[in-house]
C-alpha positions as CSV (number, residue, x, y, z in Angstrom):
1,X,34.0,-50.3,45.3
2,X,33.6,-46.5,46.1
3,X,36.3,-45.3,43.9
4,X,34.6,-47.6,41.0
5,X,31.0,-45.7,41.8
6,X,32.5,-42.8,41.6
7,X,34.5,-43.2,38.2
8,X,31.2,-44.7,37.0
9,X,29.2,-41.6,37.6
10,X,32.0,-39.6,36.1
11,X,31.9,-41.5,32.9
12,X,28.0,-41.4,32.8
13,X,27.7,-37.6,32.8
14,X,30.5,-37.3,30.1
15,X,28.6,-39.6,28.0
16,X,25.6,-37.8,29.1
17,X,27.4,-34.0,28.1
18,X,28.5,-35.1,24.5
19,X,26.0,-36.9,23.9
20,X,23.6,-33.7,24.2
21,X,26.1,-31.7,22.3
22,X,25.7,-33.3,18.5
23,X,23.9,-30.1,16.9
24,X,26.0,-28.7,13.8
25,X,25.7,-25.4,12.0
26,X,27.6,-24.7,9.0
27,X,27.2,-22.4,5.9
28,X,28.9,-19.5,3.9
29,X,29.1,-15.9,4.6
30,X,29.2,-13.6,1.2
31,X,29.3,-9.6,0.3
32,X,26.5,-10.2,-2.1
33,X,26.5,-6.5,-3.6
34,X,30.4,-7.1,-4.1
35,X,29.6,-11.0,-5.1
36,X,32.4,-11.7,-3.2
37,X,33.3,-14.5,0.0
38,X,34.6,-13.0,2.9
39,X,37.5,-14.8,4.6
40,X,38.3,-14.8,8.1
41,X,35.1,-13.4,9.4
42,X,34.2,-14.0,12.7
43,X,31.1,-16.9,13.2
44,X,30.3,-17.3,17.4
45,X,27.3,-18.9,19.1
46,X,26.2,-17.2,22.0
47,X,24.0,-19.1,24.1
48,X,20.6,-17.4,24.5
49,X,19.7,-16.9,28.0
50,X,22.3,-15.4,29.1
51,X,24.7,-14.7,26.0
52,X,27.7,-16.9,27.6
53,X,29.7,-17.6,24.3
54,X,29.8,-21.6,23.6
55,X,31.8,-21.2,20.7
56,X,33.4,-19.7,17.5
57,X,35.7,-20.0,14.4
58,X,36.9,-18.0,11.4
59,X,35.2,-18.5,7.6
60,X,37.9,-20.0,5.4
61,X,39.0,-18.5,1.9
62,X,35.4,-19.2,0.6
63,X,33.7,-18.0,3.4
64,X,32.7,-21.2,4.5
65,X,32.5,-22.3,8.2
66,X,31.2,-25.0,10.0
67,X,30.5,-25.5,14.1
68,X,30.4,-28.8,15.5
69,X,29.3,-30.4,19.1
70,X,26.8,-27.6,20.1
71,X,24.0,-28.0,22.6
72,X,20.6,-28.7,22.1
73,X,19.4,-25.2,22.8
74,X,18.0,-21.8,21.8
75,X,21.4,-20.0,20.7
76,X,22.4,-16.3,19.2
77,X,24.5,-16.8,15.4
78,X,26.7,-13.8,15.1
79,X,29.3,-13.1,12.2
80,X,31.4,-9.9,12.6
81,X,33.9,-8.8,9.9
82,X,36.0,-5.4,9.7
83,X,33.6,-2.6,8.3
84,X,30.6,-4.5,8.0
85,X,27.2,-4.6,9.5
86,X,26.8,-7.5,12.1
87,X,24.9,-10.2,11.2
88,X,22.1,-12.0,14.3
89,X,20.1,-14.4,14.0
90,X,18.1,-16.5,17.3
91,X,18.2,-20.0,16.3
92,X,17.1,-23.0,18.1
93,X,19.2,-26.2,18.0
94,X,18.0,-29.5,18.2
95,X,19.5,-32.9,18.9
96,X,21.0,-34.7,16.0
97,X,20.5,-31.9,13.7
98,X,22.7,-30.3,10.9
99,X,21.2,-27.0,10.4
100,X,22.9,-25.3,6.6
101,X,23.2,-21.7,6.4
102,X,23.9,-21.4,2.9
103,X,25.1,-17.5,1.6
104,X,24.6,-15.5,4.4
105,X,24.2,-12.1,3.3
106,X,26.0,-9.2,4.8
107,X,26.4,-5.7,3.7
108,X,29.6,-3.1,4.1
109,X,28.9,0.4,7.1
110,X,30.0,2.3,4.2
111,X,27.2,1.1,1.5
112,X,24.2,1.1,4.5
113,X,25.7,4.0,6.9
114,X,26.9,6.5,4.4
115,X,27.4,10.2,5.8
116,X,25.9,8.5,9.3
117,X,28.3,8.7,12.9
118,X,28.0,5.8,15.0
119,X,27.7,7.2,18.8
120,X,26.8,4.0,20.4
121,X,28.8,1.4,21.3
122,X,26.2,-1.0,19.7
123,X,25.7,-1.1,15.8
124,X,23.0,1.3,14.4
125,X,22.1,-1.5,11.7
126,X,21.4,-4.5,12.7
127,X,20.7,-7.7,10.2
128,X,18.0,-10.0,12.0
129,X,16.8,-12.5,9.4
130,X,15.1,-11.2,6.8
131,X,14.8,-7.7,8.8
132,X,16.9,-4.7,8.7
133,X,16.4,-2.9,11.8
134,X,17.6,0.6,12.2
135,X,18.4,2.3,15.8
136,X,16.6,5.4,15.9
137,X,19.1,7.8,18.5
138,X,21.9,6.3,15.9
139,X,20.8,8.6,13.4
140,X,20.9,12.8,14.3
141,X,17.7,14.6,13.5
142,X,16.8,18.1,14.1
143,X,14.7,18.9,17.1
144,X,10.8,18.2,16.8
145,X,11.6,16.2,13.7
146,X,8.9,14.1,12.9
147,X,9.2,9.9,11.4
148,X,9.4,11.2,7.8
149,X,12.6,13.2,8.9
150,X,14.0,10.0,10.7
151,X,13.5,7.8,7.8
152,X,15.4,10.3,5.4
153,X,18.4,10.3,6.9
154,X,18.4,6.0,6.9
155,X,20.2,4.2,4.4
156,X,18.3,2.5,1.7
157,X,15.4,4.4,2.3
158,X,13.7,7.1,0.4
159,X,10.9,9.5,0.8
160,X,9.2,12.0,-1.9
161,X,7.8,15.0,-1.9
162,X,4.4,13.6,-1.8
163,X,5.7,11.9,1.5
164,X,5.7,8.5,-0.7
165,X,8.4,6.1,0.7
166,X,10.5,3.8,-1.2
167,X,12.9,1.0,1.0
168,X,15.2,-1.3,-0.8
169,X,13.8,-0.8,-3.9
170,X,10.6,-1.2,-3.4
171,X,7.7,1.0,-2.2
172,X,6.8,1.1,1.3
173,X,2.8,0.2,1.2
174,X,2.1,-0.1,5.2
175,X,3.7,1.5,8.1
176,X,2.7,-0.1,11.6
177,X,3.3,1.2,15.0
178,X,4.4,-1.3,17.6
179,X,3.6,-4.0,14.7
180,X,-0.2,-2.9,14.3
181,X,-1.6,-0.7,12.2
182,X,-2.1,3.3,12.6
183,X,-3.8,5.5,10.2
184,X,-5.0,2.6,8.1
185,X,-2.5,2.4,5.1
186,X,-1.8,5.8,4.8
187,X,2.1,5.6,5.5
188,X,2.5,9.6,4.9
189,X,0.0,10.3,7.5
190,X,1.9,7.9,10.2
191,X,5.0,9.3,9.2
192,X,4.4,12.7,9.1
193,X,2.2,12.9,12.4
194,X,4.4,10.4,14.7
195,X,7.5,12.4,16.3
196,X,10.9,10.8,15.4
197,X,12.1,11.0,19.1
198,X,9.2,8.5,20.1
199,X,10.9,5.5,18.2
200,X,13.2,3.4,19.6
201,X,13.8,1.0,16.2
202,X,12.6,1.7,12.5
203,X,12.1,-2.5,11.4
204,X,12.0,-3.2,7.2
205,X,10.4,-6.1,6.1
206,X,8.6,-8.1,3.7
207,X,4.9,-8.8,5.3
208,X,3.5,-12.0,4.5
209,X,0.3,-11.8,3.6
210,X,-2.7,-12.6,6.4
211,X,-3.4,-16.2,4.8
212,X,0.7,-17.5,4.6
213,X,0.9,-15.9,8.0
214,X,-1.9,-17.9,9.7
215,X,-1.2,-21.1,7.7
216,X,2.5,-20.8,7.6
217,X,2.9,-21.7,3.9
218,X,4.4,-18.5,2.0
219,X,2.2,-17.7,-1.2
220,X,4.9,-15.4,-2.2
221,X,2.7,-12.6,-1.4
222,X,4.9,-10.3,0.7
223,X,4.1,-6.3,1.0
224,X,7.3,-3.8,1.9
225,X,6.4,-2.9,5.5
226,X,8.2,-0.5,7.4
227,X,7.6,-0.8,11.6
228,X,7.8,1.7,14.3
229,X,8.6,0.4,17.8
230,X,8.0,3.2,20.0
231,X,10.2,3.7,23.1
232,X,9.4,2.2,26.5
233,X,8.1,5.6,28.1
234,X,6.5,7.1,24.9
235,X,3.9,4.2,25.4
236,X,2.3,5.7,28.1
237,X,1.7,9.3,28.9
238,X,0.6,12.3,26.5
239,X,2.8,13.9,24.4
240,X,1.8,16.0,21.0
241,X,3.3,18.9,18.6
242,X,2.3,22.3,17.3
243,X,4.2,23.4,13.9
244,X,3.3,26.7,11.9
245,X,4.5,29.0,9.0
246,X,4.0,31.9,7.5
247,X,5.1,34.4,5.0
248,X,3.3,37.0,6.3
249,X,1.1,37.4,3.1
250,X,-0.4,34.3,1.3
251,X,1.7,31.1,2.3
252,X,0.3,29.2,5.6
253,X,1.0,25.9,7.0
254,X,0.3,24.6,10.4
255,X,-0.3,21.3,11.7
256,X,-1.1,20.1,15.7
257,X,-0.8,16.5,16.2
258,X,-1.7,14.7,20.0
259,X,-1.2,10.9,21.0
260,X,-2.0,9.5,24.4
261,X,-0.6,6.1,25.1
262,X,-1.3,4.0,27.8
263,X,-0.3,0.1,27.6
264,X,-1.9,-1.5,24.7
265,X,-4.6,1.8,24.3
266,X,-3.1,4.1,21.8
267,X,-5.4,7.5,21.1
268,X,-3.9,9.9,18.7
269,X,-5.5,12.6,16.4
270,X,-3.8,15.2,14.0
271,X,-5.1,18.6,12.0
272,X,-3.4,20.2,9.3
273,X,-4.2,23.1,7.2
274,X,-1.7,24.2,4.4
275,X,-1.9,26.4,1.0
276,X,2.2,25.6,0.0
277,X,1.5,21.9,-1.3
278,X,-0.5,18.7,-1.8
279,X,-1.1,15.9,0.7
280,X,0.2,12.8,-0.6
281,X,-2.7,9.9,-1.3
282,X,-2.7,6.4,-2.1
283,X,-3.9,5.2,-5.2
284,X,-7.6,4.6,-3.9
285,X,-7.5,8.5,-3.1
286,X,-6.5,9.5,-6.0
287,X,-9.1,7.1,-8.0
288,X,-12.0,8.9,-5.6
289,X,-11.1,12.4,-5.8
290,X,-10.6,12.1,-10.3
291,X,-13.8,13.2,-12.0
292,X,-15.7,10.9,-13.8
293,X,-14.6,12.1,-17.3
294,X,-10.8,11.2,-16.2
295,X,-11.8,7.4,-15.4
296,X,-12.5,4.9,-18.1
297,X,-14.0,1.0,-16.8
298,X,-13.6,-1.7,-18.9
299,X,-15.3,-5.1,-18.7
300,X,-13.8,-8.2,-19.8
301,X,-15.4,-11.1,-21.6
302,X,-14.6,-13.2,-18.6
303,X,-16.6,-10.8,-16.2
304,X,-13.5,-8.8,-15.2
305,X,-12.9,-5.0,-14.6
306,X,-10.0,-2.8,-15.5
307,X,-10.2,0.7,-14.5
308,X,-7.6,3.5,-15.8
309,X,-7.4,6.5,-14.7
310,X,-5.6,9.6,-16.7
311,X,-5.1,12.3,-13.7
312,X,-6.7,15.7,-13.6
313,X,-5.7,19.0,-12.3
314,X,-5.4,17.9,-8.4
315,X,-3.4,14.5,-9.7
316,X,-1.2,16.6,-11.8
317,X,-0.2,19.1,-9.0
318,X,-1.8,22.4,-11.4
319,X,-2.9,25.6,-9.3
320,X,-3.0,27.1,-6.0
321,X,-4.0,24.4,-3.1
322,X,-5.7,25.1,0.1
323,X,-5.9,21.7,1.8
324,X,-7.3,20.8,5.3
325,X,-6.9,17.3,6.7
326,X,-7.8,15.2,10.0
327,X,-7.7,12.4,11.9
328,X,-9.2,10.3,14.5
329,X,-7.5,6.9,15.8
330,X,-8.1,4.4,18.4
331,X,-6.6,1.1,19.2
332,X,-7.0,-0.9,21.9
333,X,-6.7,-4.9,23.0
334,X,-8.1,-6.5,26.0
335,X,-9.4,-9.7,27.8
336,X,-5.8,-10.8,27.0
337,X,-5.2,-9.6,23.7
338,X,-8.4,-12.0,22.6
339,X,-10.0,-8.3,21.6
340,X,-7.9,-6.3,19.0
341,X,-9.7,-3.1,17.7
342,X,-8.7,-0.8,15.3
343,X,-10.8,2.2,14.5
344,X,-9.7,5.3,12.5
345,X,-11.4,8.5,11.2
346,X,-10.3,10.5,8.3
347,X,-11.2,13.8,7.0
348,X,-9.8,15.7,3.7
349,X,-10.3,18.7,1.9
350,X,-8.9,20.0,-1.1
351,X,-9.6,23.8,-2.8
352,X,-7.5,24.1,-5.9
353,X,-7.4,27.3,-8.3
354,X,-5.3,28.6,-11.1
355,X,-5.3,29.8,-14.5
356,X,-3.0,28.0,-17.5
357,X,-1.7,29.9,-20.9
358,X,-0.3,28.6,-23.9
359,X,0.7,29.1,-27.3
360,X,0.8,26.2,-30.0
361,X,2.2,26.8,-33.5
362,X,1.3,24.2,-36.5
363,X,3.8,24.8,-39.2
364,X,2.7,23.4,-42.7
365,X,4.2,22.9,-46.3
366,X,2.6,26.3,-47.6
367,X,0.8,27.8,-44.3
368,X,0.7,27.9,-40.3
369,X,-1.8,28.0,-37.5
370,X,-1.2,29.8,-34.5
371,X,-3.1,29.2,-31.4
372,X,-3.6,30.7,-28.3
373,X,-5.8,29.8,-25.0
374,X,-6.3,29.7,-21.9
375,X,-7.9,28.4,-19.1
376,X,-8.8,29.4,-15.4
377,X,-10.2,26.6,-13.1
378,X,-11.2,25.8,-9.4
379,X,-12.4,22.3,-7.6
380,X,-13.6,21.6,-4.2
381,X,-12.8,18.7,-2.8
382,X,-14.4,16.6,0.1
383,X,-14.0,13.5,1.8
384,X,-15.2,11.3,4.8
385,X,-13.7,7.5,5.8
386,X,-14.4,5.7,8.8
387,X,-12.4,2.5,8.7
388,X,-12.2,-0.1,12.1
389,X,-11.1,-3.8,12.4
390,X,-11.9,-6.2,15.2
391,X,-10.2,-9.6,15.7
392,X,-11.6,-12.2,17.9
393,X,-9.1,-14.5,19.3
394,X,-11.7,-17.3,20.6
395,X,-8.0,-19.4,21.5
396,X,-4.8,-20.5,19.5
397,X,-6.5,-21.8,16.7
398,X,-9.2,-19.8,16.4
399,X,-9.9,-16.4,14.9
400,X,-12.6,-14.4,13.5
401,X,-11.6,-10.8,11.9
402,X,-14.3,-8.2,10.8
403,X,-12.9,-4.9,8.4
404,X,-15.9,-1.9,7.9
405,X,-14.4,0.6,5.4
406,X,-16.8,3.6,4.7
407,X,-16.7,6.9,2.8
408,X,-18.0,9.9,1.4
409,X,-16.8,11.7,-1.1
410,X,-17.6,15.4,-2.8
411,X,-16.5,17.0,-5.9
412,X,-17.6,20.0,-7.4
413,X,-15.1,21.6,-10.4
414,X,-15.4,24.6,-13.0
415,X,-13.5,25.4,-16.0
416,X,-13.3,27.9,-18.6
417,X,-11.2,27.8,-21.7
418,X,-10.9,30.7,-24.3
419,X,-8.9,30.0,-27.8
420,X,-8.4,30.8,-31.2
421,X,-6.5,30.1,-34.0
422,X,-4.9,32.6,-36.8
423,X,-3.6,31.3,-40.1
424,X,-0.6,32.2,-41.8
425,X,-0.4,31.9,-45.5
426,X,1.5,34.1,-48.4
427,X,2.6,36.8,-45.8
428,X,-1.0,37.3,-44.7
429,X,-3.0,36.5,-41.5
430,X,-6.5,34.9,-41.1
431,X,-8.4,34.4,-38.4
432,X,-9.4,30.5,-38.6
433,X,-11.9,29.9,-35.8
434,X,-12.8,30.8,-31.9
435,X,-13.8,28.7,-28.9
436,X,-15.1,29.3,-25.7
437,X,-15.8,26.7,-23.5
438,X,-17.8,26.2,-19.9
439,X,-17.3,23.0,-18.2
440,X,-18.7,22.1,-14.6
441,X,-19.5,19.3,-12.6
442,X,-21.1,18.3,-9.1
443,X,-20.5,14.4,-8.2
444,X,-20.7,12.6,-5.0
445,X,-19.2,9.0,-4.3
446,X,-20.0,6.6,-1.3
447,X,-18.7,3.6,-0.9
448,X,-18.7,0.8,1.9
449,X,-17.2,-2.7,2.7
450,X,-17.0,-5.0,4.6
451,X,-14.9,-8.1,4.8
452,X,-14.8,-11.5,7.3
453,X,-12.5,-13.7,7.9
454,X,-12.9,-17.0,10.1
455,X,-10.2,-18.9,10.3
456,X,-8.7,-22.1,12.1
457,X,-6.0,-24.5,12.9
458,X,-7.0,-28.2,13.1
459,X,-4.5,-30.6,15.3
460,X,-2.5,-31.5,12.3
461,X,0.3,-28.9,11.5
462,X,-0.5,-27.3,8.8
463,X,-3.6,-28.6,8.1
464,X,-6.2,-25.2,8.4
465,X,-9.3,-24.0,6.9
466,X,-10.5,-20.5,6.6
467,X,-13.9,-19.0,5.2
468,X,-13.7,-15.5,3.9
469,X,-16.5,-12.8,2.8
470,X,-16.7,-9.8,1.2
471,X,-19.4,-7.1,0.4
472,X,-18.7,-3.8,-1.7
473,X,-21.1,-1.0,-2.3
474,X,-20.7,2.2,-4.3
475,X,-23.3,4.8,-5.3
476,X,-22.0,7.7,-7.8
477,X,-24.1,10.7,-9.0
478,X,-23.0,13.5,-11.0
479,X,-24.5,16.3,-12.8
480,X,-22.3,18.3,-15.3
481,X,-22.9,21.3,-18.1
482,X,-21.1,21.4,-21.2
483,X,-21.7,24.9,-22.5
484,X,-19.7,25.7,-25.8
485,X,-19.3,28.7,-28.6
486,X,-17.4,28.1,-31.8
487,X,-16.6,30.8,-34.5
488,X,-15.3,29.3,-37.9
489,X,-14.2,31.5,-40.4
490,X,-13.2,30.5,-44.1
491,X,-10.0,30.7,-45.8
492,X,-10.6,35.0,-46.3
493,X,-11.2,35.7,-42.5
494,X,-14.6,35.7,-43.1
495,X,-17.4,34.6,-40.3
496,X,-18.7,31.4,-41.9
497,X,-21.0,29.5,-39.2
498,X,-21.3,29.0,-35.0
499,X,-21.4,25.8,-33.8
500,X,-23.0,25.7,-30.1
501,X,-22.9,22.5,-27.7
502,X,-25.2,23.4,-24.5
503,X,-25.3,20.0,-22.6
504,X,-26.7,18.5,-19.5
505,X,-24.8,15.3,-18.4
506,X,-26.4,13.2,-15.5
507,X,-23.9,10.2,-14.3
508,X,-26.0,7.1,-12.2
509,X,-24.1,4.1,-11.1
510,X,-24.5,1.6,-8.7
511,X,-22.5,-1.4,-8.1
512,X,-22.7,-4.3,-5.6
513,X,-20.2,-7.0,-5.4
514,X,-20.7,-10.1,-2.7
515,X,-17.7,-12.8,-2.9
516,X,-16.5,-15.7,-0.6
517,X,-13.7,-18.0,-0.6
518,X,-13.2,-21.0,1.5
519,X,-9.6,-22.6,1.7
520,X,-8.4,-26.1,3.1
521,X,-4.4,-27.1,3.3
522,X,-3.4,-30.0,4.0
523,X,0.6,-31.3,4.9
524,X,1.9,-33.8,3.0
525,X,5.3,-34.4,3.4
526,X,8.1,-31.7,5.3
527,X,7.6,-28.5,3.5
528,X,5.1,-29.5,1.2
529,X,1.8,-28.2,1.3
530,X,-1.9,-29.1,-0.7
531,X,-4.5,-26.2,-0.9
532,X,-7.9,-27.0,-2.1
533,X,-10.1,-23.4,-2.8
534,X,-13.4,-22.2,-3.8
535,X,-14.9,-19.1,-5.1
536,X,-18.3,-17.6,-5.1
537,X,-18.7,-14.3,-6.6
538,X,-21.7,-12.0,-7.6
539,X,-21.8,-8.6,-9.0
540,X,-24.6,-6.1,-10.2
541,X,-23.7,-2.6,-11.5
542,X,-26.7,-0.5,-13.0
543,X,-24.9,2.4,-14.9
544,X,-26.7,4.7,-16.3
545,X,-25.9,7.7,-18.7
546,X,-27.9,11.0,-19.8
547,X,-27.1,13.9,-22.2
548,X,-29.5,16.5,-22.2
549,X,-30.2,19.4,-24.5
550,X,-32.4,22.1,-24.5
551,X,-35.0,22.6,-27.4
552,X,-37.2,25.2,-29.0
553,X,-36.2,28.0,-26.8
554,X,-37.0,26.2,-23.3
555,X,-34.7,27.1,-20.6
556,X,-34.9,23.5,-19.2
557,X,-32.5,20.3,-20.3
558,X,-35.6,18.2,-21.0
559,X,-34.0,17.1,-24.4
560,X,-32.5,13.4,-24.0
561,X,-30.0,13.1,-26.4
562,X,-30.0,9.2,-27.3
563,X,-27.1,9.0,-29.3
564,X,-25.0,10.5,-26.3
565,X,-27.2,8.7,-23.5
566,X,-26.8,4.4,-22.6
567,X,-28.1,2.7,-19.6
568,X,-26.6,-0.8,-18.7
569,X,-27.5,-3.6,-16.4
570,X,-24.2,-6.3,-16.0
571,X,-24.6,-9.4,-13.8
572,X,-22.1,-11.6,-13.3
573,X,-22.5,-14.6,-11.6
574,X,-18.6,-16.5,-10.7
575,X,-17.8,-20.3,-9.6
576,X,-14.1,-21.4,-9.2
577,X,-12.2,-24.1,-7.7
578,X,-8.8,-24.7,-7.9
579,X,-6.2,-27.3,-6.4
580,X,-2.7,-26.2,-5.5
581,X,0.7,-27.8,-4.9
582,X,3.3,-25.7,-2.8
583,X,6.6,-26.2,-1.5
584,X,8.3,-23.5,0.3
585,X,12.4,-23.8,0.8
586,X,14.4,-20.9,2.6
587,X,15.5,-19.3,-1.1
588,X,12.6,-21.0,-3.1
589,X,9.4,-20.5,-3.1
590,X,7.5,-23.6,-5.8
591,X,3.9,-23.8,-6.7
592,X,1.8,-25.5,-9.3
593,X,-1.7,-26.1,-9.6
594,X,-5.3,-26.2,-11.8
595,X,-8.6,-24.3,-11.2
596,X,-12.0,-24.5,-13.1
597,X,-14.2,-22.2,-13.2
598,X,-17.8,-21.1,-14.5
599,X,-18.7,-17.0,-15.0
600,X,-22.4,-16.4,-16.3
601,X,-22.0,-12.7,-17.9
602,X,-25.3,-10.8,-18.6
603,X,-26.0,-7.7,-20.2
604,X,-29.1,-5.7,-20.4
605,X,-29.7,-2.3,-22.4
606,X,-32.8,-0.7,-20.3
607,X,-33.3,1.9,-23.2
608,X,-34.2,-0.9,-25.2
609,X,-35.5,-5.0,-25.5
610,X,-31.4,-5.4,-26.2
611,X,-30.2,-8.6,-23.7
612,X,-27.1,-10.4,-23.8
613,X,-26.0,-13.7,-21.5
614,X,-22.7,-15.5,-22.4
615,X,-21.4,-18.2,-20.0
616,X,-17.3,-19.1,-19.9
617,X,-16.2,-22.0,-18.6
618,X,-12.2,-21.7,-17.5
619,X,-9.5,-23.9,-16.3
C-alpha cells in the first residue's frame, strides 16, 4: 500500500510538470537588409529570474524554428548567429498558448558596428523589441566629449552641423534623459550640454504618441526618440564642464554647463557664448526669429491655416554671428511619483552682420545689362521661453497633465542695398538706372499656451475616456521704414526721372485660438478597438495692416496709404465628430472611420461695412 502511495504521488507531479509545460514559441529569423533566412542560428529560452537556460534549437534552411513544452513563465528569447548582433526579447508565456514570431529581424556587426572595437565581453548593440540600444563605454570618445560626440561615432545615426540628428532614417525630434524630458524638445541643447561619459545606454525608438500610450491602441503616430540613461552614480552628485577657444583676435567660443542629480531631482543649467557659428533651432525657432516680410499665412475656405516661411539672413547662415544662449531646468517627482514636474527656462540671442556683393549680367539679342550691388546688413535677435509640465497621478487610472509654454521674442534688423545697371548696345555703354535702398524693422512676438489633459481608465480594458484643452495666444507688433531712391535714365544715358518710396509700415495682429477634444474607446473583440471623438474649436485673429507716407513736406508718416493698408477680423467657429474603427496587429496597423463636421468662417473688413460668413458642413 505504501509503495502504491508513493508511485501515485510520483505519477501526479509528472502529470502535474507536463501538464504546466504546454507553451510553444515558434517563428523565423531573417537578415532583412540582405532579404535572406539565416540557417542554423541559435534560438534559447532563458528563464527570467535567474537566466537558467530551459531550452534551445537551431533555425532550419528557412530560418524557421519552433520550441515546444515550455513553462508557463516570464522567459528571455535569444537568437545568436556568427557576426551578427544578438537578438533579446523578455516574453511572458502562458498556459496553452502558441505565441508566433514571424521574421525576426536581425542585422550583421559589420553593417551596425562599422570602424567600432568591441572591448566588452557583452555586445555593444543590443536588439530589444522594437529598440536598438547602444552601450555607451562600447564606443571610444575623446575625453570631455559631450552626447553629440557619443552619438557620432554610433551606427545608424547622424548628426549635422546645426547639431540636427537623423537615426535610421529618420529625424530625431525628442531626446529624453532617463525616459523624461530635458530641455524641452530641443535635442541639440540636450546633446550638446549632457557629457558623454554620464550615459550608461543611448535607447532608439519610435514613441508612441501620449493618447495610443495611455489607451494602448497605436494610432500609428510614433515620433523618432532617442533616450539617455545616465549611469548609476552620475544620478546623484554634481558634476559640470568648462570648454573655451580662441584665436587670439576675433574667433571666441566658450560654453559652462552644471547638473546636480540627486534621485529623481535633476537641476542642470548651461551658458554659451560663440561668434564661429549658429545654434541649431527647431522649426518653431526659426518661424519666431523670421521677419514678418519672410512669412506668408494663408486661410483656407474650411477655416484652416498654412503658414510658409522663405528664410532670411539668420535662416540662411549669411554674415558674422555673435550668439549667446542659456538655460535653466528642473525636474523633480514626489509623493510616489504621483507629482511629475518639468520646468525649463530658455534664453537666446543672436547679433548677425555682413555685407554681400554681386554682379548679374543680362545678355540680349542686340544689347546687355550689367548690374552691380550690394548690400551690408545687421539683426538683433532676442528671445525668452519659460515652458513647465505637471502630471498628476491621482492612481492607476487616473491622470491629469497641465503644459504652460511662454515667450518673448525681439527683432530689430537694417539693410542697405546700393545698385545700378549699365547697358551695352553697338559697342557703347549707358548707364540704365540707380537704386538705393533703406530697409528696417523693430517687431516683437509673445506668445503663450496652455494645454490639459484629463484622462482615465474605466474597469474594462481598453475602454478609456480623455478630455483635452487647449488655449493659444499671440500678440505681434512691428514697425518698419522703407526708404528708397531710383535714378532712370533713357536709352542716351541721360537722367530721365527719380522715383522715391519713403514708407512707414505698422504690423498688428492678434490671435486667440481655444480648442477641446473629448475621446471614448471602447474594446470590442481582441485587438479591435472603437473610438468615438469630438471637437470644439474657436479662433479670433484681428490683423491689422498700415502703410504710411509722408505728405506736403511734413516730417511725420501721418499719410495712410489705403491701397497698401487692410485690417481683418476672421472668426471661426469648428464642430466635429467622428467614429473610428482600429485594429492593431504586430506588423499592421488598420483603421477606418467617418467624421462630420460644421465650421462657421466669418470675415470682417474694419476699413470698411465689407462682412463675409460662409458655413461648411464636412464629412
Amino acid at each position: 500500500m505504501k509503495k502504491l502511495t508513493i508511485l501515485t504521488l510520483i505519477l501526479g507531479c509528472f502529470w502535474l510538470t507536463t501538464t504546466a509545460q504546454n507553451a510553444t514559441i515558434k517563428g523565423s529569423v531573417n537578415d532583412t537588409l540582405n532579404n535572406q533566412h539565416l540557417h542554423n542560428a541559435v534560438v534559447s529560452v532563458l528563464r527570467a529570474k535567474d537566466s537558467v537556460l530551459i531550452k534551445f534549437t537551431r533555425t532550419d534552411s528557412k530560418g524557421n524554428f519552433e520550441l515546444k513544452n515550455l513553462p508557463a513563465e516570464k522567459i528571455i528569447l535569444t537568437i545568436t548567429y556568427p557576426g551578427y548582433a544578438d537578438y533579446v526579447e523578455d516574453i511572458e508565456l502562458k498556459d496553452n498558448i502558441v505565441l508566433n514570431k514571424a521574421n525576426i529581424p536581425v542585422v550583421t556587426k559589420a553593417k551596425l558596428l562599422e570602424d567600432v572595437i568591441v572591448k566588452q565581453k557583452f555586445s555593444a548593440i543590443r536588439i530589444k523589441g522594437d529598440t536598438t540600444e547602444f552601450i555607451a563605454d562600447s564606443f571610444k570618445v575623446r575625453a570631455n566629449a559631450n552626447v553629440q560626440d557619443l552619438l557620432k561615432k554610433l551606427p545608424g545615426i547622424q548628426v549635422n552641423s546645426k547639431g540636427e540628428i537623423t537615426a535610421q532614417g529618420e529625424k530625431v525630434e525628442k531626446v529624453l534623459v532617463d525616459g523624461e524630458e530635458f530641455f524641452s524638445d530641443d535635442p541639440a541643447v540636450v546633446t550638446e550640454n549632457l557629457r558623454a561619459d554620464a550615459v550608461s545606454k543611448v535607447q532608439v525608438f519610435d514613441k508612441k504618441s501620449d493618447q495610443a500610450a495611455f489607451t494602448g491602441i497605436d494610432d500609428g503616430q510614433k515620433t523618432k526618440t532617442i533616450n539617455l540613461e545616465l549611469k548609476d552614480d552620475k544620478k546623484k552628485g554634481y558634476f559640470g564642464k568648462l570648454e573655451a577657444g580662441t584665436n587670439f583676435d576675433h574667433y571666441r567660443y566658450g560654453k559652462g554647463l552644471f547638473n546636480a542629480f540627486k534621485a529623481k531631482r535633476k537641476i542642470a543649467a548651461y551658458l554659451t557664448n560663440d561668434n564661429t557659428r549658429y545654434q541649431s533651432l527647431d522649426w518653431n525657432e526659426r518661424r519666431n526669429y523670421s521677419t514678418d516680410l519672410n512669412t506668408t499665412t494663408e486661410f483656407t475656405d474650411d477655416g484652416g491655416v498654412w503658414m510658409y516661411n522663405s528664410g532670411d539672413d539668420f535662416t540662411n547662415g549669411k554674415g558674422f554671428p555673435n550668439s549667446t544662449t542659456a538655460g535653466i531646468l528642473y525636474n523633480d517627482k514626489w509623493n510616489k511619483d504621483k507629482n511629475n514636474l518639468n520646468t525649463t527656462y530658455q534664453f537666446n540671442d543672436l547679433k548677425v552682420n555682413g555685407t554681400t556683393a554681386s554682379i548679374n549680367q543680362t545678355i540680349l539679342q542686340d544689347s546687355s545689362f550689367l548690374t552691380n550691388s550690394s548690400q551690408s546688413f545687421n539683426s538683433h535677435k532676442q528671445r525668452n521661453r519659460l515652458y513647465g509640465t505637471h502630471e498628476w497621478t491621482f492612481d492607476s487610472t487616473n491622470t491629469l497633465k497641465l503644459k504652460v509654454d511662454g515667450s518673448l521674442l525681439k527683432t530689430s534688423s537694417f539693410s542697405n542695398t546700393l545698385s545700378n545697371t549699365v547697358k551695352n548696345k553697338s559697342n557703347q555703354s549707358f548707364l540704365s538706372n540707380t537704386n538705393n535702398q533703406t530697409n528696417s524693422n523693430n517687431e516683437t512676438n509673445n506668445t503663450f499656451s496652455t494645454d490639459l489633459t484629463w484622462k482615465k481608465r474605466l474597469k474594462k480594458k481598453g475602454r478609456t475616456i480623455s478630455i483635452n484643452s487647449t488655449l493659444n495666444k499671440t500678440d505681434k507688433e512691428s514697425n518698419g521704414f522703407l526708404l528708397s531712391d531710383i535714378d532712370l535714365y533713357d536709352n542716351d544715358g541721360m537722367f530721365e526721372r527719380k522715383l522715391k518710396t519713403d514708407q512707414n509700415k505698422v504690423i498688428n495682429e492678434n490671435q486667440l485660438r481655444w480648442e477641446t477634444k473629448a475621446t471614448y474607446t471602447e474594446p470590442l473583440w481582441k485587438n479591435t478597438f472603437l473610438e468615438l471623438n469630438y471637437r470644439l474649436a474657436l479662433s479670433r485673429n484681428d490683423a491689422e495692416r498700415s502703410t504710411f507716407e509722408k505728405v506736403n513736406n511734413n516730417p511725420k508718416y501721418d499719410y495712410r496709404v489705403d491701397s497698401l493698408s487692410n485690417h481683418f477680423l476672421f472668426r471661426t467657429l469648428d464642430n466635429q465628430g467622428g467614429v473610428n474603427f482600429r485594429m492593431t496587429l504586430k506588423k499592421i496597423n488598420f483603421s477606418v472611420g467617418t467624421g462630420l463636421g460644421h465650421t462657421s468662417y466669418s470675415v470682417r473688413v474694419l476699413d470698411s461695412t465689407v462682412k463675409r460668413k460662409i458655413g461648411f458642413t464636412n464629412f
